[in-house]
PyMOL commands that place a pseudoatom at each C-alpha (Angstrom):
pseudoatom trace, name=CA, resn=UNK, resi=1, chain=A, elem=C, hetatm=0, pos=[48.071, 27.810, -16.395]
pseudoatom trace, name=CA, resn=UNK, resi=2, chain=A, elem=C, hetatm=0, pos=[50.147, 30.235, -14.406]
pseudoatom trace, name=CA, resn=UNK, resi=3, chain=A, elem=C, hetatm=0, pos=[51.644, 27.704, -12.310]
pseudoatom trace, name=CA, resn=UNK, resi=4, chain=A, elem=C, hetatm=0, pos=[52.444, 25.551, -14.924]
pseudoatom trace, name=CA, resn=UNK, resi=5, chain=A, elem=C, hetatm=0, pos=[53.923, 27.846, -17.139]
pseudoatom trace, name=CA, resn=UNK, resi=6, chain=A, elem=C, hetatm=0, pos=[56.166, 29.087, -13.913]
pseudoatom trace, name=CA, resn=UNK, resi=7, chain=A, elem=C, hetatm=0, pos=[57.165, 25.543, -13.201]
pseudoatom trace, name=CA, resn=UNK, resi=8, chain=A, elem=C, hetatm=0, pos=[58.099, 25.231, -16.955]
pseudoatom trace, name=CA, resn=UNK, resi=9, chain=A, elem=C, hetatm=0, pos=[60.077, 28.172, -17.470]
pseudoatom trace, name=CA, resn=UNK, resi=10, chain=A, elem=C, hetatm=0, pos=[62.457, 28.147, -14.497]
pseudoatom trace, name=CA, resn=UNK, resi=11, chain=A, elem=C, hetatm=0, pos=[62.567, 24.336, -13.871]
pseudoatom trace, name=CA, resn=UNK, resi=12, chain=A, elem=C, hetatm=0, pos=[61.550, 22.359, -16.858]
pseudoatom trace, name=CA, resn=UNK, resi=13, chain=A, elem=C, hetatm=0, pos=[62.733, 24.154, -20.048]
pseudoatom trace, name=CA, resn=UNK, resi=14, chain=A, elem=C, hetatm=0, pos=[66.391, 25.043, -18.100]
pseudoatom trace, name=CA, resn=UNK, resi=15, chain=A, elem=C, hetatm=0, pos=[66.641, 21.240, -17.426]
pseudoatom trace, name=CA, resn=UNK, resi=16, chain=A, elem=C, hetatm=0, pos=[66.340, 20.337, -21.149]
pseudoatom trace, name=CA, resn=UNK, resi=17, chain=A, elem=C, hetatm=0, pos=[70.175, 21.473, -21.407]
pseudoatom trace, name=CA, resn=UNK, resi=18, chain=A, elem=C, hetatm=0, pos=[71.289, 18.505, -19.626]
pseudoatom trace, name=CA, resn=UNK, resi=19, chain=A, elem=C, hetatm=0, pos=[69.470, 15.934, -21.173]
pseudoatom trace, name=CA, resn=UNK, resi=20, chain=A, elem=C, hetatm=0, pos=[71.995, 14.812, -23.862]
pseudoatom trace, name=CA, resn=UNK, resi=21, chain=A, elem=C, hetatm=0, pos=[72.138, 15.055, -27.259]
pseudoatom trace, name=CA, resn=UNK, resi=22, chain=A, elem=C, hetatm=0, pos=[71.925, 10.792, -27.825]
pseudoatom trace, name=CA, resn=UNK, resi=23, chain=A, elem=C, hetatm=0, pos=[68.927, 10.574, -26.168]
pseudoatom trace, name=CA, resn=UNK, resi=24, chain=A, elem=C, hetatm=0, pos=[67.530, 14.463, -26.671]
pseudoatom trace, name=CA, resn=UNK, resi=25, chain=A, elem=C, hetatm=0, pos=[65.619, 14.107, -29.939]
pseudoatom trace, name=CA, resn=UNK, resi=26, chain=A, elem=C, hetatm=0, pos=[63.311, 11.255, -28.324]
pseudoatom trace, name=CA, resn=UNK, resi=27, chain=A, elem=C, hetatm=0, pos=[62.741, 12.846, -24.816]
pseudoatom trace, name=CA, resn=UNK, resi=28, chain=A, elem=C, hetatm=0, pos=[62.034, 15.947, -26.482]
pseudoatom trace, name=CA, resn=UNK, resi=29, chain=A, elem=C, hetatm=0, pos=[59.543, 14.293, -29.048]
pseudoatom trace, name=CA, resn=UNK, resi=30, chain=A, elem=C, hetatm=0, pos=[57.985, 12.414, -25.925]
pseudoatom trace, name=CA, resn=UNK, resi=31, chain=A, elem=C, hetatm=0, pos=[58.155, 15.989, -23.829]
pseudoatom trace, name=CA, resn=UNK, resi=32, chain=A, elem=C, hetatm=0, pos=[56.001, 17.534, -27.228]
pseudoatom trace, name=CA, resn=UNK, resi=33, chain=A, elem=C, hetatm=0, pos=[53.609, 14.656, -27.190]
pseudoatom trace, name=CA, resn=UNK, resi=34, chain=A, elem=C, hetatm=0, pos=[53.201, 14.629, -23.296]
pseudoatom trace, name=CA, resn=UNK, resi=35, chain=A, elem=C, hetatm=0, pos=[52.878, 18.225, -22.771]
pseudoatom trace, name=CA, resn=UNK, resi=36, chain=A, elem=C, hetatm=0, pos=[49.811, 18.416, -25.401]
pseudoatom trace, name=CA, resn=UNK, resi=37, chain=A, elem=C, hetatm=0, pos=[47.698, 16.579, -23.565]
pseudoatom trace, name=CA, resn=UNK, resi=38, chain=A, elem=C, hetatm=0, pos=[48.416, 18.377, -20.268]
pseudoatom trace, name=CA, resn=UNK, resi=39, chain=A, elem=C, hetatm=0, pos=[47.943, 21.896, -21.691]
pseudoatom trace, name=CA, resn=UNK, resi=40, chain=A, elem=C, hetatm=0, pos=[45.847, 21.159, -24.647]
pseudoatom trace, name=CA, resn=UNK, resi=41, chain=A, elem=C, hetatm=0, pos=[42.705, 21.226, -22.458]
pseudoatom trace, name=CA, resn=UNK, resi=42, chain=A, elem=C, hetatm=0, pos=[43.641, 23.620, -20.334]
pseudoatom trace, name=CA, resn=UNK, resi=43, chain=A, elem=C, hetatm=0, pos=[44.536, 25.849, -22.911]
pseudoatom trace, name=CA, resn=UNK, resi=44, chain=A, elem=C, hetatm=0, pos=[40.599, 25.546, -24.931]
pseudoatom trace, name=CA, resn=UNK, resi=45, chain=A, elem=C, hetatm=0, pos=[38.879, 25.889, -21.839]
pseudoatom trace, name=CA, resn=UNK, resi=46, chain=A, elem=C, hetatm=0, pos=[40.917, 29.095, -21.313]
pseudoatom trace, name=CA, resn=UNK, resi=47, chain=A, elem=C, hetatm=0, pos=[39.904, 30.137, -24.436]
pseudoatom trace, name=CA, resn=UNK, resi=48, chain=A, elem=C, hetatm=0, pos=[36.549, 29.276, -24.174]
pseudoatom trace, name=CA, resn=UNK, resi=49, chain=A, elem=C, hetatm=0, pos=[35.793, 31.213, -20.930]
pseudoatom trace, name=CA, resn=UNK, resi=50, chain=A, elem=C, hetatm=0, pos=[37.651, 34.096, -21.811]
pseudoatom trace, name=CA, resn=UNK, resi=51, chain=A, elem=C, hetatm=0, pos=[35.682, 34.442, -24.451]
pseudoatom trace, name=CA, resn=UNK, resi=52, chain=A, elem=C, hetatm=0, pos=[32.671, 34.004, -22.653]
pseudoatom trace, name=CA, resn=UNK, resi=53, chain=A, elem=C, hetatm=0, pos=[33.979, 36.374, -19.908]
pseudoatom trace, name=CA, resn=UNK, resi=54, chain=A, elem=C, hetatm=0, pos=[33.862, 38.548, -22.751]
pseudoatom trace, name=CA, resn=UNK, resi=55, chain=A, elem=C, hetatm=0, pos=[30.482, 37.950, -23.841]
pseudoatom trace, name=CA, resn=UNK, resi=56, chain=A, elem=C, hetatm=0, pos=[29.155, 37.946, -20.676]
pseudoatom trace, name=CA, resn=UNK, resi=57, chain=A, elem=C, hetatm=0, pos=[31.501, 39.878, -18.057]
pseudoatom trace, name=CA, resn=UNK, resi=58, chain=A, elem=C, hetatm=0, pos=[30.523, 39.232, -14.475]
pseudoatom trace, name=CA, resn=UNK, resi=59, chain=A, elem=C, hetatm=0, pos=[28.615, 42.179, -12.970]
pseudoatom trace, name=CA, resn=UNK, resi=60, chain=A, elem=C, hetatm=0, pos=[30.487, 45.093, -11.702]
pseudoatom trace, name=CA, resn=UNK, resi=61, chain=A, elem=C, hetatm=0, pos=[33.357, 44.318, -13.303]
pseudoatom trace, name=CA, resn=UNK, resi=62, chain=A, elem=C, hetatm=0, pos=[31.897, 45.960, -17.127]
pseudoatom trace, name=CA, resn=UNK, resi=63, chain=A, elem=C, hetatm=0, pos=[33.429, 44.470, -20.553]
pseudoatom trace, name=CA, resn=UNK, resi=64, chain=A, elem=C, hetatm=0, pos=[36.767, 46.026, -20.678]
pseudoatom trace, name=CA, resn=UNK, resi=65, chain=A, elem=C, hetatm=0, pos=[38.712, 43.753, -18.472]
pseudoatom trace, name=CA, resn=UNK, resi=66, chain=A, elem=C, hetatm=0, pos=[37.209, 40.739, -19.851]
pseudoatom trace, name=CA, resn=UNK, resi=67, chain=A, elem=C, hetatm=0, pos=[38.561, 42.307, -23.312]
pseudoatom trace, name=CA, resn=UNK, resi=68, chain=A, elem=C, hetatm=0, pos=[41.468, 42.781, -21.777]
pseudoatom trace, name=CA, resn=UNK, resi=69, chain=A, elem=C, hetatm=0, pos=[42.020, 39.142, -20.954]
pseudoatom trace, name=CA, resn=UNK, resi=70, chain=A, elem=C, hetatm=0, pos=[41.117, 37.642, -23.483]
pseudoatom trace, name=CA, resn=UNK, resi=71, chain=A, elem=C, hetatm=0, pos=[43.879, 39.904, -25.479]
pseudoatom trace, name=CA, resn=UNK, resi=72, chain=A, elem=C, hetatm=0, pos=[46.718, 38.621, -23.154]
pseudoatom trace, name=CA, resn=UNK, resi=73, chain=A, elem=C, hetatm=0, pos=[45.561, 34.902, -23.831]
pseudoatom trace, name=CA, resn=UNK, resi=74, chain=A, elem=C, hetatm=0, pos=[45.407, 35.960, -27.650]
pseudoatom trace, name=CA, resn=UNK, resi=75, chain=A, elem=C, hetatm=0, pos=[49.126, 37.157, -27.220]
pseudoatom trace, name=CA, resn=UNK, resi=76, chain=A, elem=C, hetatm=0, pos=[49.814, 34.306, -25.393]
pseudoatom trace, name=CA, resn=UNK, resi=77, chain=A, elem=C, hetatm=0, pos=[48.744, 32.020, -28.397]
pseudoatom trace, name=CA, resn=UNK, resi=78, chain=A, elem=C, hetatm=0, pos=[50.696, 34.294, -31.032]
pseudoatom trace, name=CA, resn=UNK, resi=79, chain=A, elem=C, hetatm=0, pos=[53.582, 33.500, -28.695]
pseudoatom trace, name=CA, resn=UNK, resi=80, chain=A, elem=C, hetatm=0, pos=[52.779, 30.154, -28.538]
pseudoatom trace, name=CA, resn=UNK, resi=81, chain=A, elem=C, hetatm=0, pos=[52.784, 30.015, -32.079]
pseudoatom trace, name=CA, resn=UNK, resi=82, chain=A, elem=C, hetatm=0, pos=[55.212, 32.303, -32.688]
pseudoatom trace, name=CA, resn=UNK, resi=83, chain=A, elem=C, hetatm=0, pos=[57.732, 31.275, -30.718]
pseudoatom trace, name=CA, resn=UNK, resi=84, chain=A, elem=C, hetatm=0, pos=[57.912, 28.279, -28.862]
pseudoatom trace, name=CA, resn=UNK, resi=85, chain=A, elem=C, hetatm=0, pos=[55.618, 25.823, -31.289]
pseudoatom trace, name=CA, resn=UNK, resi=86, chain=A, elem=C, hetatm=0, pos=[59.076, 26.907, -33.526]
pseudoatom trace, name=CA, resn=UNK, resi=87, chain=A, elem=C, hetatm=0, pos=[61.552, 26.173, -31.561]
pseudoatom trace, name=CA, resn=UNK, resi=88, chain=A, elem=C, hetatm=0, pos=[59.988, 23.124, -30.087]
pseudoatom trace, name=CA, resn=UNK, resi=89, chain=A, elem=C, hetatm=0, pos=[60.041, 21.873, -33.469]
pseudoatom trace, name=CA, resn=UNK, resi=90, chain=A, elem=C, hetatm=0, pos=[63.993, 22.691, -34.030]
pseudoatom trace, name=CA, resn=UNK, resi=91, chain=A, elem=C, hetatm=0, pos=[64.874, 20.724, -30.970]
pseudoatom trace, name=CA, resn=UNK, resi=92, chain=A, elem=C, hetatm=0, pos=[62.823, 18.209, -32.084]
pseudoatom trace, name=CA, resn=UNK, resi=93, chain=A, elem=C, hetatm=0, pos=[65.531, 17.391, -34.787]
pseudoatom trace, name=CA, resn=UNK, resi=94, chain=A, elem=C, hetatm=0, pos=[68.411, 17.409, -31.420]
pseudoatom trace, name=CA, resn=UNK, resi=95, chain=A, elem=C, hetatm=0, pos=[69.613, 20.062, -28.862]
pseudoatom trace, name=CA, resn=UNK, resi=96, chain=A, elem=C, hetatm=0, pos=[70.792, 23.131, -30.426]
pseudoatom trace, name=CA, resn=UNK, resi=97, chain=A, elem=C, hetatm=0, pos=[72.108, 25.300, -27.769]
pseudoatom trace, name=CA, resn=UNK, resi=98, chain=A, elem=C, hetatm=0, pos=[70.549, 28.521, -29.447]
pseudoatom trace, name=CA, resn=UNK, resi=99, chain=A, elem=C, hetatm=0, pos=[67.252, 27.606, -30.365]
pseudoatom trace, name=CA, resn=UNK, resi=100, chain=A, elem=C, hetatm=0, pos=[66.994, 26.008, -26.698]
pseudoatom trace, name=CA, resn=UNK, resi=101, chain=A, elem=C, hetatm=0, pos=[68.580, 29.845, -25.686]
pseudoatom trace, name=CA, resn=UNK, resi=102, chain=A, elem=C, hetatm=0, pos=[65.754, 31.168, -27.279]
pseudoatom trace, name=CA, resn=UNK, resi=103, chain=A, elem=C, hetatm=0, pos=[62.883, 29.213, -26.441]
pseudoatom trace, name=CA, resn=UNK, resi=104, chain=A, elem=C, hetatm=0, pos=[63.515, 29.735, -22.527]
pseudoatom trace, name=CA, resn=UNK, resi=105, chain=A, elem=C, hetatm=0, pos=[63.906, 33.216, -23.270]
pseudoatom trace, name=CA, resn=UNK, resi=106, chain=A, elem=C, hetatm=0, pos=[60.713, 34.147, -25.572]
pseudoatom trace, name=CA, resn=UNK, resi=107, chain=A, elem=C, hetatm=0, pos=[58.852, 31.861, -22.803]
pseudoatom trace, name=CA, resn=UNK, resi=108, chain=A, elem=C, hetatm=0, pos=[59.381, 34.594, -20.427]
pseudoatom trace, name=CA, resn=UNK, resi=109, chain=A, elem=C, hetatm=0, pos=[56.706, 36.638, -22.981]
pseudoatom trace, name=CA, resn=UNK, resi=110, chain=A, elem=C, hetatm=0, pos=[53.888, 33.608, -22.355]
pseudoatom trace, name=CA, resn=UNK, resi=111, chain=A, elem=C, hetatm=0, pos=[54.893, 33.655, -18.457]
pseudoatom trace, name=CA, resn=UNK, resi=112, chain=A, elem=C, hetatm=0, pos=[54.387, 37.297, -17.552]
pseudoatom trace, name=CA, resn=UNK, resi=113, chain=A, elem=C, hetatm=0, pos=[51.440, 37.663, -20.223]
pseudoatom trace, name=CA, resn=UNK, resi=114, chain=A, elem=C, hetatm=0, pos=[49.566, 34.069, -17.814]
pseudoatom trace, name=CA, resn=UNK, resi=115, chain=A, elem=C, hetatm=0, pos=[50.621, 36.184, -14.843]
pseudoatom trace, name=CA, resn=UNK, resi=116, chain=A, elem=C, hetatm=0, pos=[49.144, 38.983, -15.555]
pseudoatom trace, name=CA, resn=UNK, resi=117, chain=A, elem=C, hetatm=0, pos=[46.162, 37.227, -16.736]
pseudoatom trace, name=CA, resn=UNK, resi=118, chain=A, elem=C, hetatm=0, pos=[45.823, 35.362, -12.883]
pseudoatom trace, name=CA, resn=UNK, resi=119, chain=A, elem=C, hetatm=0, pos=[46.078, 38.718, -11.391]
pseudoatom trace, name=CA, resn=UNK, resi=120, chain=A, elem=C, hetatm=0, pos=[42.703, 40.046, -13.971]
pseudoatom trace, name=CA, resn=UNK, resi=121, chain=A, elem=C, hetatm=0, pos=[41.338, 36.817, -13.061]
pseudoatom trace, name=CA, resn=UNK, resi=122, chain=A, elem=C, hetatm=0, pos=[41.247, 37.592, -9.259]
pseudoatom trace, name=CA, resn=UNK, resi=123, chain=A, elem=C, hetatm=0, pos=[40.139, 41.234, -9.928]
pseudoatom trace, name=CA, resn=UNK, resi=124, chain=A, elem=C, hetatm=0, pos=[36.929, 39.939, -11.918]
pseudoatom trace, name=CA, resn=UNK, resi=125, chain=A, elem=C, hetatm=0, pos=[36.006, 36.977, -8.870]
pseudoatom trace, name=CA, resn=UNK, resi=126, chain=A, elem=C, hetatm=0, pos=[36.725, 40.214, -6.501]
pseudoatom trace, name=CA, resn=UNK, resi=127, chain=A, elem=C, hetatm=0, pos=[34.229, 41.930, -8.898]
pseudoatom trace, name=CA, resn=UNK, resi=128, chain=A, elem=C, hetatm=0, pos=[31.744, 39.049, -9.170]
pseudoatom trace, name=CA, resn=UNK, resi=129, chain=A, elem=C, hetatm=0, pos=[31.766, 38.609, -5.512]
pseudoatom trace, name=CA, resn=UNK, resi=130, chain=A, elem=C, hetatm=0, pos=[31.397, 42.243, -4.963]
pseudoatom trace, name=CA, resn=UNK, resi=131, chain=A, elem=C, hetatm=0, pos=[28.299, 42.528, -6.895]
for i in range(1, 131): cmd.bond("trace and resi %d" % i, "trace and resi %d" % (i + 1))
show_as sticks, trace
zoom trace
């Protein structure tokens, strides 16, 4: 998810400003619908093994850091919900500048939270390995 969410927020989202407001409510309804089933998945797998993780932490690496993941991902989902579910659903009505303003910039909150995540995720394979 980190590489997706990095594409989106410094290619994808920006590019939504240049779409056009004829066409924009369409594309973006079409961009909503798309996007679901790319991260949808994604997303409840996530969910599901960071829970897991959590359940069941790899050895050497003890419970916290699963915990600790799997309360990025549930800030990730509050932002998600939050946040850009919102203001996905604004511009679904046309391109207003602000709410488009805002979505690229509360994105930045989901992007650092899935980096962090990739970084804990290559801590607890180091840890897994290790054991």
């Amino acid at each position: 998810m980190t590489g997706l969410i990095w594409f989106v927020q410094v290619v994808h989202y920006p590019l939504k400003a240049f779409v056009g407001s004829p066409h924009f409510s369409a594309y973006h309804e079409a961009h909503k619908n798309r996007t679901a089933w790319v991260v949808g998945p994604p997303m409840l797998i996530e969910a599901g093994s960071a829970l897991w993780l959590t359940i069941d932490p790899p050895g050497g690496a003890g419970r916290f850091y699963p915990i600790v993941g799997l309360t990025l991902l549930a800030l990730i989902w509050i932002s998600t919900a939050r946040f850009s579910i919102r203001y996905h659903n604004i511009l679904s009505h046309g391109f207003d500048a602000s709410s488009h303003q805002l979505l690229v910039r509360t994105n930045w909150i989901r992007t650092i939270l899935w980096t962090i995540r990739s970084f804990l995720a290559l801590f607890l394979l180091h840890s897994a390995h290790g054991s």
